[in-house]
Backbone as CSV, one residue per row, in Angstrom:
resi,resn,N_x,N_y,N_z,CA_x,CA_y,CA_z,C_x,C_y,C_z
1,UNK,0.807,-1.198,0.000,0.000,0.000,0.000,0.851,1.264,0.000
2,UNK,1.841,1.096,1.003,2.622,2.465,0.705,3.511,3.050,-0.277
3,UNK,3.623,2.081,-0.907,3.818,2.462,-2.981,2.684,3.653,-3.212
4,UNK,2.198,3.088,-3.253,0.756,3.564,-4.020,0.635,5.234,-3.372
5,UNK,0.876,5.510,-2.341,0.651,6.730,-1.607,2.396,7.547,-2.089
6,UNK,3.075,6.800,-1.400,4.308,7.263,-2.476,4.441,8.134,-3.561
7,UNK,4.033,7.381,-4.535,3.923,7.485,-6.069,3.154,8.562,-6.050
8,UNK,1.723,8.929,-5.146,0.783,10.330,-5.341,1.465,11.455,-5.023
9,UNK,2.435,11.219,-3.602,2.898,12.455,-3.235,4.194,13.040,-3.828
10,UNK,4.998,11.921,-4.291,6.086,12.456,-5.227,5.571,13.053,-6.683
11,UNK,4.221,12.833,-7.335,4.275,13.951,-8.328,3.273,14.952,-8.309
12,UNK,3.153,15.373,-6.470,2.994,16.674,-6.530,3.961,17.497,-6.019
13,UNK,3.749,19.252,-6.786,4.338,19.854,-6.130,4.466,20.028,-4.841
14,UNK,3.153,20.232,-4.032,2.850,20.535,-2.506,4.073,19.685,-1.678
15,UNK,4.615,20.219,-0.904,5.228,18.769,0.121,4.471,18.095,0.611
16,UNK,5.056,17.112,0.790,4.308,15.865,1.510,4.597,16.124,2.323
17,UNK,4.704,16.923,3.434,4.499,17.003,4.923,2.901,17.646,4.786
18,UNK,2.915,18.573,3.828,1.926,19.446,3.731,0.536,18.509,3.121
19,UNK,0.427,17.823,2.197,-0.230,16.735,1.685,-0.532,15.708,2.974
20,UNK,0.300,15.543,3.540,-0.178,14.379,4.581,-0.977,14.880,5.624
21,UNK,-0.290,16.299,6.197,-1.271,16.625,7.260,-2.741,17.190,6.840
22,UNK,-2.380,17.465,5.331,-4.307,17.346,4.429,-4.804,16.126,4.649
23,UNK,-4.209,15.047,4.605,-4.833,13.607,5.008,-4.891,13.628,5.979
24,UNK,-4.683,14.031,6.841,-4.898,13.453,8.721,-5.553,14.413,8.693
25,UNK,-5.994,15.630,8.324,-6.754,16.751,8.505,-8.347,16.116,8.518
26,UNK,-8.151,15.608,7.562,-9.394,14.911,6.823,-10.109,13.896,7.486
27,UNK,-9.423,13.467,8.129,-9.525,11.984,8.776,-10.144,12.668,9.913
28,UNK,-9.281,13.288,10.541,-10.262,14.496,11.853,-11.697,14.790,11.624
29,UNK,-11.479,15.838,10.166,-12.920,16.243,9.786,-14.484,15.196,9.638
30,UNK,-13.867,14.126,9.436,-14.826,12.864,9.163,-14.955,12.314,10.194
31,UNK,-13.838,12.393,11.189,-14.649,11.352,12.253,-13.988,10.514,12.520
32,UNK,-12.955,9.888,11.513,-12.468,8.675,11.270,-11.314,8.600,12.742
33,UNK,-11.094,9.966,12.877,-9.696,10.041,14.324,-10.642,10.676,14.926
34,UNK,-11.976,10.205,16.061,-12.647,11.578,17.062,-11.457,12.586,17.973
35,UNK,-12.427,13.102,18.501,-11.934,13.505,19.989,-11.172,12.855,20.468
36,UNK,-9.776,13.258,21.560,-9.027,12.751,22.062,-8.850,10.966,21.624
37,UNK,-8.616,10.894,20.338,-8.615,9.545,20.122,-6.980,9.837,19.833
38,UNK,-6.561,8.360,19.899,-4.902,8.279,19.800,-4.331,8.250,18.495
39,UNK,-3.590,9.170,17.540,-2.893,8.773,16.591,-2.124,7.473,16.541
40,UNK,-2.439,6.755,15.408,-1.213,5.781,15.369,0.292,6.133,15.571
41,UNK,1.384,5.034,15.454,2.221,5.644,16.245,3.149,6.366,14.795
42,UNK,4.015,6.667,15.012,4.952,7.372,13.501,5.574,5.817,12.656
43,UNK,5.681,5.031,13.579,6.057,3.745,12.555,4.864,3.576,11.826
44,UNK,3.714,3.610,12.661,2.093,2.981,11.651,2.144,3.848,10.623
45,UNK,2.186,5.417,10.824,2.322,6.191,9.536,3.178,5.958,8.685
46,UNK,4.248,6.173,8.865,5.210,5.830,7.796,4.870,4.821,6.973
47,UNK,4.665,3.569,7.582,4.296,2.479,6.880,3.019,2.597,6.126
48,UNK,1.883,3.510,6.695,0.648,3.479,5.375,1.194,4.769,4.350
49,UNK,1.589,5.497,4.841,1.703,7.115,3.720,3.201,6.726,3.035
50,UNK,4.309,5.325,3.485,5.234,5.305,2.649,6.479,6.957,2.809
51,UNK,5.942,7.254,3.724,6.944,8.622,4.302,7.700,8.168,5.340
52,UNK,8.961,9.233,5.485,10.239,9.473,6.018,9.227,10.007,7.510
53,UNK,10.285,9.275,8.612,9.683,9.897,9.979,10.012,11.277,10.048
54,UNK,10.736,11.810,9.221,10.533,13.869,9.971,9.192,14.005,8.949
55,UNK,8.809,13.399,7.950,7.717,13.986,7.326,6.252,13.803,8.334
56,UNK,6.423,12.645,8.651,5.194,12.048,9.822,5.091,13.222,10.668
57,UNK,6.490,13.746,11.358,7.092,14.573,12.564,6.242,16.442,11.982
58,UNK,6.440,16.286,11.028,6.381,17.992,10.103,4.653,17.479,9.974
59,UNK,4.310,16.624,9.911,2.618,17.134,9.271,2.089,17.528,10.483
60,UNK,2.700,16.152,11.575,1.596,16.802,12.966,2.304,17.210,13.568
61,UNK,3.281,18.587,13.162,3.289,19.466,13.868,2.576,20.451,13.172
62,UNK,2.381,20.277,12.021,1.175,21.517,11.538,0.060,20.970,12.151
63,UNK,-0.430,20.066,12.091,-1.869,19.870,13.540,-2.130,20.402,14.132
64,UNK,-0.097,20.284,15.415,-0.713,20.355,15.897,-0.656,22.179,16.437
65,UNK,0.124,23.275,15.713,-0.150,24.777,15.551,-1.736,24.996,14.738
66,UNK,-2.417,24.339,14.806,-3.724,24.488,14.287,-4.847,24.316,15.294
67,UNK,-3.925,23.619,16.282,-4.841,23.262,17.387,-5.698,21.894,17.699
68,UNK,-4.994,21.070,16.161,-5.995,19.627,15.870,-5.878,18.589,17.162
69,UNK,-4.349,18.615,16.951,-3.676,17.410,17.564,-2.954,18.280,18.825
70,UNK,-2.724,17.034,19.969,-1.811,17.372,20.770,-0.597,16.495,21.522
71,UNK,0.530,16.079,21.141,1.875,15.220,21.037,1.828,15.598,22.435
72,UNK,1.846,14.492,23.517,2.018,14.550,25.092,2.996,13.422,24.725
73,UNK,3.855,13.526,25.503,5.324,13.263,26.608,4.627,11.963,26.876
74,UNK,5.109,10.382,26.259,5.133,9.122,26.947,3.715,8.499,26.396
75,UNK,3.234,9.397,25.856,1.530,8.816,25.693,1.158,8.680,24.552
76,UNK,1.718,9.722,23.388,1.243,9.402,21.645,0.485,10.859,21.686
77,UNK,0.026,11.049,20.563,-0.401,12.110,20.039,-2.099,12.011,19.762
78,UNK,-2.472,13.457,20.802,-4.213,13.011,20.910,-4.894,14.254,20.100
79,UNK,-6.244,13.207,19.146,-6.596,14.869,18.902,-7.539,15.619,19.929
80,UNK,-7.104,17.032,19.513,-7.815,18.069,20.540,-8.606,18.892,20.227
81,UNK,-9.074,18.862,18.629,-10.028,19.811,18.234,-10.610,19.236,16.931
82,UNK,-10.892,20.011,16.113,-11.786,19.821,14.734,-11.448,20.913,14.013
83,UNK,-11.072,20.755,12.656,-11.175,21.596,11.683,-12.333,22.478,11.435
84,UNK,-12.495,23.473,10.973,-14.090,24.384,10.643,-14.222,24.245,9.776
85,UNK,-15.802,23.681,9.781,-16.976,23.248,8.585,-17.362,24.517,8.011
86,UNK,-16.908,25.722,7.856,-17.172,26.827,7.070,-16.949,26.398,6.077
87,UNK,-17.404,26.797,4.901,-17.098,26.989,3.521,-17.207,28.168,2.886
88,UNK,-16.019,28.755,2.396,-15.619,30.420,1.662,-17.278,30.348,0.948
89,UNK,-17.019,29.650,-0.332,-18.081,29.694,-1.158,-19.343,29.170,-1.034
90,UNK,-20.862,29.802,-1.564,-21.825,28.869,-1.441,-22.396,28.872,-2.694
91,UNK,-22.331,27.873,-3.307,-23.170,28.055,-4.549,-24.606,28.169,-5.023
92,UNK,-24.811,29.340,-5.339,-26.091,29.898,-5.677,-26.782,30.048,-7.188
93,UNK,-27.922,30.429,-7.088,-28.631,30.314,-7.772,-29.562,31.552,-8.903
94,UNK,-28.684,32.465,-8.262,-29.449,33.975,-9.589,-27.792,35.057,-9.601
95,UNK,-27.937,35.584,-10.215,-26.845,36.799,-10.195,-26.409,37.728,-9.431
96,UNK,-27.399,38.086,-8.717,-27.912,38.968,-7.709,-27.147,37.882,-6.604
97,UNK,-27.430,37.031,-6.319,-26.751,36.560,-4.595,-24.805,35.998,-5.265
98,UNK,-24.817,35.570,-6.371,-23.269,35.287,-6.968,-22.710,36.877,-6.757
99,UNK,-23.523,37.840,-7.109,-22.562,38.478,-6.674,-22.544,39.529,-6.078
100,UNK,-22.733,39.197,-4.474,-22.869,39.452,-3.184,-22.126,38.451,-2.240
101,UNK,-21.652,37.143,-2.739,-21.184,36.462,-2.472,-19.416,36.830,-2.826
102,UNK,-19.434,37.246,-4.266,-18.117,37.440,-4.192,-17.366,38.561,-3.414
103,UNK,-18.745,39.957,-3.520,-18.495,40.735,-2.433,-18.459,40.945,-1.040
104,UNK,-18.716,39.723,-0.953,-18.675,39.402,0.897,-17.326,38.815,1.338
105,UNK,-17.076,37.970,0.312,-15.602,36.966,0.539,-14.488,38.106,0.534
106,UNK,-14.519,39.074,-0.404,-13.317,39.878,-0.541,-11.911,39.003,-0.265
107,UNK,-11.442,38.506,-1.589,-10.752,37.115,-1.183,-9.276,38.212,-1.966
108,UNK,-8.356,37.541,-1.545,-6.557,38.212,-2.217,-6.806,37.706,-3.265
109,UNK,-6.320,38.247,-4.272,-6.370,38.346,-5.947,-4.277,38.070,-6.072
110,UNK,-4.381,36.952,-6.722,-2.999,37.084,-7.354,-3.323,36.444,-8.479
111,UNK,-2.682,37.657,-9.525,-2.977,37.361,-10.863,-1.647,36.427,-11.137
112,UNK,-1.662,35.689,-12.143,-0.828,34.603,-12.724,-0.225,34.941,-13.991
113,UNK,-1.393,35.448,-14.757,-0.932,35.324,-16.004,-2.239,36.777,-16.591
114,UNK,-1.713,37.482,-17.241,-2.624,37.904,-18.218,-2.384,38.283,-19.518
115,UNK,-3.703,38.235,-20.971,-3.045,38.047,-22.188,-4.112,38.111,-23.041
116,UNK,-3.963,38.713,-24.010,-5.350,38.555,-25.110,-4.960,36.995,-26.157
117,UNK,-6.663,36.372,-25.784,-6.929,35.319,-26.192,-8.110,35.399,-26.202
118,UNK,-8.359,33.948,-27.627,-9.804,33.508,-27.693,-10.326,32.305,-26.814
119,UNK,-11.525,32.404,-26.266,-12.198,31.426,-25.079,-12.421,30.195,-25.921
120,UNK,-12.076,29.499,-25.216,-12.533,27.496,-25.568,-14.009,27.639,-25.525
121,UNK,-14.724,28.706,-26.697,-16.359,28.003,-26.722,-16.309,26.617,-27.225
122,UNK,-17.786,26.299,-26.429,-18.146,24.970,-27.184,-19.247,25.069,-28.260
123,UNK,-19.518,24.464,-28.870,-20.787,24.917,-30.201,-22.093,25.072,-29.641
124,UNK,-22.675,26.576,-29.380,-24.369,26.802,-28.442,-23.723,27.966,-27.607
125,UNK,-22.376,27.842,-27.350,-22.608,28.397,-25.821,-22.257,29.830,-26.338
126,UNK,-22.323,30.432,-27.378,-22.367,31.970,-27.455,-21.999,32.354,-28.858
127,UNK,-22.036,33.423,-28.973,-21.239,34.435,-30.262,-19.929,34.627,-29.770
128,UNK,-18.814,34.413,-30.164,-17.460,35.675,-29.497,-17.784,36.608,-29.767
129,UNK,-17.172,37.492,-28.789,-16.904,38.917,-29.160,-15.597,39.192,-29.839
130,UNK,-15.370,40.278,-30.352,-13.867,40.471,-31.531,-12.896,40.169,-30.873
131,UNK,-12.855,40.004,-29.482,-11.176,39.989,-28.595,-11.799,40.109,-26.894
132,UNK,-10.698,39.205,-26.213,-11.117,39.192,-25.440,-9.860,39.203,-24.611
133,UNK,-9.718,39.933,-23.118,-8.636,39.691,-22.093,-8.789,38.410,-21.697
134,UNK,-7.690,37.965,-21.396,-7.549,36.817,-20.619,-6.861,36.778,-19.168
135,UNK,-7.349,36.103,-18.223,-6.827,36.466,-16.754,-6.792,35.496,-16.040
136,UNK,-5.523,34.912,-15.460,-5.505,33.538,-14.849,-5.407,34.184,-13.392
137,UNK,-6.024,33.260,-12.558,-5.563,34.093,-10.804,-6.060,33.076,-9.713
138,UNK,-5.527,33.214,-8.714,-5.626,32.406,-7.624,-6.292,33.365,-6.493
139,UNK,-7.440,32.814,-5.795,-8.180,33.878,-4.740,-7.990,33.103,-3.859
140,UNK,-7.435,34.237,-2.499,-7.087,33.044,-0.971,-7.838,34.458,-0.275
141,UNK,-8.175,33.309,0.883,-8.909,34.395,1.843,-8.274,33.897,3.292
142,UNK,-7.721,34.297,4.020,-7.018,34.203,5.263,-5.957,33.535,5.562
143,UNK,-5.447,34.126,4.100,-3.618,33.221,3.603,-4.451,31.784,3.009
144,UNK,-5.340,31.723,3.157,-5.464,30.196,2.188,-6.217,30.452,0.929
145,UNK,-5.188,29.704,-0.031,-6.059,29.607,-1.294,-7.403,28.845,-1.401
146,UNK,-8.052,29.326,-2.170,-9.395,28.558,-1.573,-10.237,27.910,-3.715
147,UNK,-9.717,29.271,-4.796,-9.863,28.504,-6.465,-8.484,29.364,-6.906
148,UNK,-8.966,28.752,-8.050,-7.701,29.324,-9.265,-8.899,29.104,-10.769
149,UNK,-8.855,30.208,-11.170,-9.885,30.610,-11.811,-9.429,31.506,-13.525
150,UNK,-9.735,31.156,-14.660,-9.261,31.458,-15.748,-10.169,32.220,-16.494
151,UNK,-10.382,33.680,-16.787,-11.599,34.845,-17.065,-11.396,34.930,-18.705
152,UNK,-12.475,34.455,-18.925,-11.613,35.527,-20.671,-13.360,36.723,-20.819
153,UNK,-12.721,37.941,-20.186,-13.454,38.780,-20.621,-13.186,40.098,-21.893
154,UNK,-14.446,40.490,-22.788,-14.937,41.094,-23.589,-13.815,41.983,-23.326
155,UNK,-12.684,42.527,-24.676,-11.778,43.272,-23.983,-12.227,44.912,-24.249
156,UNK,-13.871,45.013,-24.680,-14.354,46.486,-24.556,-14.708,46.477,-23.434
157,UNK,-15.084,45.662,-22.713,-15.112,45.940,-21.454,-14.037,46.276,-20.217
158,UNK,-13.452,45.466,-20.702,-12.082,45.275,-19.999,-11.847,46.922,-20.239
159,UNK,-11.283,47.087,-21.044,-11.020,48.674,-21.252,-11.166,49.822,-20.466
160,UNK,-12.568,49.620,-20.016,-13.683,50.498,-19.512,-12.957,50.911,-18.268
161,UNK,-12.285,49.730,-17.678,-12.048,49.951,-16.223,-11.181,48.585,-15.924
162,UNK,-9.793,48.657,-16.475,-8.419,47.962,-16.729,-7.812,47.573,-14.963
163,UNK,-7.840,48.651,-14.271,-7.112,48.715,-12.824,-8.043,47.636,-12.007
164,UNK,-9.496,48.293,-11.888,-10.726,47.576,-11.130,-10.773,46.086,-11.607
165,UNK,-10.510,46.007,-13.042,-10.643,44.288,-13.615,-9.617,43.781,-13.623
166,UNK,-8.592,44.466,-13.017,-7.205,43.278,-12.732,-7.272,43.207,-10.751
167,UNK,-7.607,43.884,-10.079,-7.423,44.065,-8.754,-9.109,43.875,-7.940
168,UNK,-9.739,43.110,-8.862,-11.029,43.291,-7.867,-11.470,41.742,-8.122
169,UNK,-12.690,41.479,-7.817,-13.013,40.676,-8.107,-14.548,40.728,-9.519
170,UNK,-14.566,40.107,-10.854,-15.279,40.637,-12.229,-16.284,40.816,-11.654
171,UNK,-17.196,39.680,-11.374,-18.288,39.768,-11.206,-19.323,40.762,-11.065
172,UNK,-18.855,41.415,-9.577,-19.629,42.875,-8.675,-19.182,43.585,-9.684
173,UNK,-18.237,44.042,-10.386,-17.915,44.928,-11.564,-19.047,45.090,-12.304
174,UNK,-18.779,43.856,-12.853,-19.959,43.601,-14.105,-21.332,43.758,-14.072
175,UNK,-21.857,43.561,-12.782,-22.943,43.408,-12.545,-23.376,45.084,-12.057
176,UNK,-22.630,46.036,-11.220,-22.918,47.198,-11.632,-22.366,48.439,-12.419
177,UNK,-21.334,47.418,-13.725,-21.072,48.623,-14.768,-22.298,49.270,-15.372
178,UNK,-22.350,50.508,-15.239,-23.355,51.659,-15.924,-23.533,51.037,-17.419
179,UNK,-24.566,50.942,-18.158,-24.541,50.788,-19.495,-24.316,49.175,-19.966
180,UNK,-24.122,48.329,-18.818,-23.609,46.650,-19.012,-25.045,46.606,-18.881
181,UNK,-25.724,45.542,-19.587,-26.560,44.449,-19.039,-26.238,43.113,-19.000
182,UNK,-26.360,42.692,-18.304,-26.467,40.767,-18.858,-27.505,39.670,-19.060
183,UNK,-28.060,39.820,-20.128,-28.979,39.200,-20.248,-28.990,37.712,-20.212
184,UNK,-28.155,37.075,-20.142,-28.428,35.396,-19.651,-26.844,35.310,-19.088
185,UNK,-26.800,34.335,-18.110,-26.404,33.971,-17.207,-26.465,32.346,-16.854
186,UNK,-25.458,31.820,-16.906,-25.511,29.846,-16.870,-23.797,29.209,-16.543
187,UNK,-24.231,28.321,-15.455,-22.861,28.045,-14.857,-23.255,26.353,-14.771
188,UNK,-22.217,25.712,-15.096,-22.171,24.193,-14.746,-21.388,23.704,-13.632
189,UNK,-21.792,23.073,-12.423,-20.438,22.628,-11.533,-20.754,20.865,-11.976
190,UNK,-19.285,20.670,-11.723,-18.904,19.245,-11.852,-17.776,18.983,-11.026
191,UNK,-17.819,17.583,-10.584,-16.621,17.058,-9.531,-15.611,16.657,-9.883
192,UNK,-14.460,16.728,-9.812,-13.415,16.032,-10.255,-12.378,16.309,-9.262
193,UNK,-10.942,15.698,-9.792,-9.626,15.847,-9.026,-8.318,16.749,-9.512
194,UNK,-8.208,16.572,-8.671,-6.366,18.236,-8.916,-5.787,17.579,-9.551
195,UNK,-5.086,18.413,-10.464,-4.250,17.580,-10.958,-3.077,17.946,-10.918
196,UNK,-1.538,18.321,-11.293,-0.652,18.322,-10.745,-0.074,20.081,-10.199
197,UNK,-1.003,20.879,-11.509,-0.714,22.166,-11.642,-1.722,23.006,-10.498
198,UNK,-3.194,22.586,-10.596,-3.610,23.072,-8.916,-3.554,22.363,-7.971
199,UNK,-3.077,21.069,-8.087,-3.252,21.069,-6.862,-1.760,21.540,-5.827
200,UNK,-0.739,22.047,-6.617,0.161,22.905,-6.369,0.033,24.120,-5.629
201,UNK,-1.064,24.941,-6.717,-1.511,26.422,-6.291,-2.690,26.504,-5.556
202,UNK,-3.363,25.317,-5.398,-4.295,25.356,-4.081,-4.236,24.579,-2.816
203,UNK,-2.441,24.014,-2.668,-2.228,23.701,-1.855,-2.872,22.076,-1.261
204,UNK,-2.943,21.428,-2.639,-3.823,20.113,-2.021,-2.961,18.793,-2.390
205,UNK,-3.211,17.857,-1.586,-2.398,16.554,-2.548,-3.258,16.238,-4.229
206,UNK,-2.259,15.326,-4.573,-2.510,15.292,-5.902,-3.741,14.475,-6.159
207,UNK,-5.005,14.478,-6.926,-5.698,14.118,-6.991,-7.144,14.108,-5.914
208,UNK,-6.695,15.292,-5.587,-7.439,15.730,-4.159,-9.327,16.077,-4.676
209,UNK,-10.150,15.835,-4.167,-11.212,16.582,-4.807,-11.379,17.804,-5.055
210,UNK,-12.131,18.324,-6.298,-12.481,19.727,-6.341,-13.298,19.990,-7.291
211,UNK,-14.346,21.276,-6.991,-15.500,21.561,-7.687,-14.951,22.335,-9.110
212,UNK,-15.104,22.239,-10.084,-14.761,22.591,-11.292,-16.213,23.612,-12.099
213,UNK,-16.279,25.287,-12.224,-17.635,25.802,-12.409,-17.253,26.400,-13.916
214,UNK,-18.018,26.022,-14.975,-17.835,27.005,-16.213,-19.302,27.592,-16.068
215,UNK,-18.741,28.826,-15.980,-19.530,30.346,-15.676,-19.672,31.251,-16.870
216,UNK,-20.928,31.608,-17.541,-20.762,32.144,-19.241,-21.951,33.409,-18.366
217,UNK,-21.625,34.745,-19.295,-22.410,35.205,-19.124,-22.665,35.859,-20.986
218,UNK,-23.629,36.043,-21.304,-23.943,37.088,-22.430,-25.094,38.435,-22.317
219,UNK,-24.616,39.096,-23.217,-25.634,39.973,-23.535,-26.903,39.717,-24.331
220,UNK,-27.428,40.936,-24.593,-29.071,40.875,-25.366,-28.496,40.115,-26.474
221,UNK,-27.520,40.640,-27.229,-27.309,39.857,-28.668,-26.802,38.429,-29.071
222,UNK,-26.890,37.944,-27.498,-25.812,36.800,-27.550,-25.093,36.418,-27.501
223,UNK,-23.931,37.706,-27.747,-22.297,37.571,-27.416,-21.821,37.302,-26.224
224,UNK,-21.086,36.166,-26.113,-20.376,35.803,-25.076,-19.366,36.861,-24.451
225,UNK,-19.793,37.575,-23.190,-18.986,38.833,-22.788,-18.258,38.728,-21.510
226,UNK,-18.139,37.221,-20.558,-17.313,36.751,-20.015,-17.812,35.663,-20.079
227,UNK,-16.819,34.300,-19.644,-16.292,32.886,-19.593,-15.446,32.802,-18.397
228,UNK,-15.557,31.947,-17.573,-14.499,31.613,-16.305,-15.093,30.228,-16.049
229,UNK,-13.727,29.459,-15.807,-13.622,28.333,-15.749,-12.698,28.311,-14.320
230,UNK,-13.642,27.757,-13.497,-13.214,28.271,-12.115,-13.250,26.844,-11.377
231,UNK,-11.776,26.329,-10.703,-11.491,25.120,-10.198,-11.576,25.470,-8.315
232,UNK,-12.624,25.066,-7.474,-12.606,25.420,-5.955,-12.005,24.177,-5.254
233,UNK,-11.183,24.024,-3.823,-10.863,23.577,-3.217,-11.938,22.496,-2.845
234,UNK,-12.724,21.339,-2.834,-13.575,20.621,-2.585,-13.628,21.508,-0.925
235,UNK,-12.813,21.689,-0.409,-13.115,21.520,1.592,-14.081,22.914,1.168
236,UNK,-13.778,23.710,0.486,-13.739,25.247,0.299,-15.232,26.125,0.041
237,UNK,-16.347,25.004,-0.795,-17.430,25.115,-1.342,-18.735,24.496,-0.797
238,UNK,-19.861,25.179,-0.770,-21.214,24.284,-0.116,-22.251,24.304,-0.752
239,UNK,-22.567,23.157,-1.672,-24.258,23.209,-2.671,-25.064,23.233,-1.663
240,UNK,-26.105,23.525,-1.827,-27.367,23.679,-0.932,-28.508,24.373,-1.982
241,UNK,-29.506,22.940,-2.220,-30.689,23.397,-3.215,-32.347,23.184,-2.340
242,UNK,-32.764,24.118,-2.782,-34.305,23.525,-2.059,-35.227,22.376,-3.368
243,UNK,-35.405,21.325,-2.725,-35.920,20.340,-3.774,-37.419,20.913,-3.790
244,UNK,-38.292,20.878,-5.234,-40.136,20.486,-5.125,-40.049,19.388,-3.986
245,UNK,-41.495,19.659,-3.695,-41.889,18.011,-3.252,-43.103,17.384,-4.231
């Protein structure tokens, strides 16, 4: 078995001190380690995660500065708390609460990359417009990254207000630029796993879960006037729908 865990954490970037104590994090969050229950010992770890004992040593000591775990003198290492079931994001359901949501998070903006390019439409999902900015960026909110998110907006828009659409977050922009409308609005989420490049920049082991949202908005005429293809931290996000009965 400890091949197999091996092999995940050597081709990610993240360290595997950092990757593992995401796994024991996890294990907390679920239940699987309660309250003051006993960590196995650093030989049991090593032997399932296939890690070096300072790596065992380095995850739960991030524990235990988090407050999870607590390493007592002669006895083994107990946990002492629980991770928080907050989630940054909640995924909603009209324009109006998306973006009030982004204006509530007020999350750090680090841009990655920016560049004029054409958006990966698929055939239905719009008109292009003549040119469009392109904007890669990672949003963390209390030093933690939480998506990493790829914009290709309308670059007459972009124009309009260049400083605000590199340093803010689009959305609240868009939604009260003077003279913008948006007449349709449609986002898909789907589940999947990190793969080597976020789960780097969102700090997760490799193949970690995460919500994946393509977000289109257009105008009256149809033209596709932003696209974001936005990858969230699985811990990071919360669906919540009211069913008919």
């Amino acid at each position: 078995m400890p091949a197999a865990a091996s092999t995940r954490f050597a081709e990610s970037a993240v360290p595997r001190y950092v990757q593992l104590a995401d796994l024991m994090r996890q294990r907390i969050a679920r239940g699987t380690w309660p309250h003051e229950h006993r960590l196995p010992s650093l030989e049991v770890l090593m032997g399932e995660f296939g890690v070096a004992r300072v790596t065992v040593r380095q995850a739960i000591d991030v524990l235990a500065r988090e407050g999870l775990v607590s390493p007592q003198q002669g006895r083994g290492t107990f946990v002492t708390g629980a991770p928080s079931r907050d989630r940054i994001i909640n995924v909603v359901t009209t324009l109006d609460e998306l973006a009030r949501v982004y204006e509530d998070t007020q999350p750090k903006i680090v841009n990655i990359d920016e560049s004029v390019g054409s958006p990966p439409l698929a055939a239905g999902e719009g008109t292009p417009a003549p040119g469009y900015t392109f904007m890669r960026r990672v949003h963390s909110r209390d030093g933690r990254p939480y998506c990493v998110i790829s914009i290709w907006l309308d670059e007459r828009i972009f124009r309009k207000s260049p400083a605000a659409f590199r340093s803010k977050t689009v959305i609240p922009l868009l939604k009260n630029m003077k003279g913008l409308r948006i007449a349709a609005a449609h986002q898909v989420l789907t589940i999947a796993s990190a793969d080597m490049e976020v789960a780097g920049l969102l700090q997760l082991p490799m193949n970690a879960p995460v919500a994946e949202v393509r977000r289109i908005f257009k105008d009256a005429a149809g033209t596709v006037i932003y696209l974001a293809d936005v990858t969230y931290r699985g811990d990071a996000i919360r669906l919540e729908m009211d069913l008919q009965p």
